[in-house]
KOLBAKOL-368335 format. One line per 4 residues: number of its first residue (from 1); for each residue z, x, y of C-alpha. Coordinates in Angstrom, 2 decimals, decimal comma, always signed. Layout:
! residues N
NUM) Z X Y ~ ...
This chain:
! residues 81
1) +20,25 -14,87 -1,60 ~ +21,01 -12,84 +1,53 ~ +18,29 -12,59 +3,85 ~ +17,73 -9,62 +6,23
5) +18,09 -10,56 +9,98 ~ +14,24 -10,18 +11,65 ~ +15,30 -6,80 +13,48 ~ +17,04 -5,11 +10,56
9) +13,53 -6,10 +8,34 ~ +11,63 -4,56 +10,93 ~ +13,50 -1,03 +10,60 ~ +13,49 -1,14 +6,60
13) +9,80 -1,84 +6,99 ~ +9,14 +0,99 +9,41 ~ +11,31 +3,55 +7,49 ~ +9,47 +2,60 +3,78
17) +6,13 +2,75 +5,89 ~ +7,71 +7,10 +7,20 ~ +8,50 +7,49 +3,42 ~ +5,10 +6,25 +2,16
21) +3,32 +8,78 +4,67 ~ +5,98 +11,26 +3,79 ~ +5,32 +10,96 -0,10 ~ +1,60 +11,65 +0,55
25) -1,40 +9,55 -0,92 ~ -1,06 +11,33 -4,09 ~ +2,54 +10,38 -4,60 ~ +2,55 +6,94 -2,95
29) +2,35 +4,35 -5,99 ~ +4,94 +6,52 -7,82 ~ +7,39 +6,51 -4,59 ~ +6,98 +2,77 -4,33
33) +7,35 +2,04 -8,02 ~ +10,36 +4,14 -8,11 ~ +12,02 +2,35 -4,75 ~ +11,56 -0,85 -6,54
37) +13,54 +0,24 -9,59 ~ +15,91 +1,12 -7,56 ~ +16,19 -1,91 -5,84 ~ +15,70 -4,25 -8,98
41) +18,77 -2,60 -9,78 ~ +20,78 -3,40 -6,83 ~ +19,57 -6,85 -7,09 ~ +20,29 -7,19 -10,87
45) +18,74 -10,23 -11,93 ~ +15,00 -9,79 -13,67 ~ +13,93 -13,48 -13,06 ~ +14,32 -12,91 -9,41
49) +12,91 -9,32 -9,60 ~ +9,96 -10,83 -11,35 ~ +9,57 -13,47 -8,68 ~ +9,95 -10,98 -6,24
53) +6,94 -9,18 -7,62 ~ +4,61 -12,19 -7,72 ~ +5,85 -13,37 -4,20 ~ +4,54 -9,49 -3,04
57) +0,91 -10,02 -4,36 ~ +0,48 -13,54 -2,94 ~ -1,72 -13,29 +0,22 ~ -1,68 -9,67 +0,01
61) -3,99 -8,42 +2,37 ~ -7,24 -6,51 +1,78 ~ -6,91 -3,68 +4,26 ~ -9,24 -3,50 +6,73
65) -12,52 -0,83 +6,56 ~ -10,42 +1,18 +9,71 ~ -7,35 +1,83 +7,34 ~ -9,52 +3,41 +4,53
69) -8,82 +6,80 +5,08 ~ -11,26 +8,02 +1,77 ~ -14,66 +6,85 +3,24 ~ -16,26 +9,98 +4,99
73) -17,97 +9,41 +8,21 ~ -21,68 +8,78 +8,32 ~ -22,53 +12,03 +9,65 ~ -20,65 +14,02 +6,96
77) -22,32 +12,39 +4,16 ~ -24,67 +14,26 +1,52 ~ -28,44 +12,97 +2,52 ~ -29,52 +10,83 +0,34
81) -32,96 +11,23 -1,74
């Protein structure tokens, strides 16, 4: 298996993270569905692609309340009765 060098990971991250914004929320599970195709076919092999997609939702993160962008602010809310 070739592993990417720390610095070269760090760019690939940071130009998938432009191309997520860039594909908008709307688009973003069909842009990252569609990269991994892509890249399961580079790779070639569906026992490691299948690994590959189990190793990416162990210890996924939750995100954090600040990077939920659909939760309107307090003072924008409807009043509740």
């Amino acid at each position: 298996m070739n592993e990417l060098q720390p610095e070269c990971r760090d760019r690939l991250y940071a130009a998938c993270a432009r191309a997520v914004t860039e594909a908008s929320p709307e688009r973003e599970s069909l842009f990252l569905a569609r990269l991994a195709l892509l890249l399961f076919e580079q790779v070639g092999d569906e026992d490691r692609c299948r690994k590959a997609i189990a190793d990416a939702l162990q210890g996924l993160p939750v995100p954090s309340l600040s990077a939920v962008h659909t939760i309107a602010p307090l003072s924008t809310r409807p009043e509740e009765h």
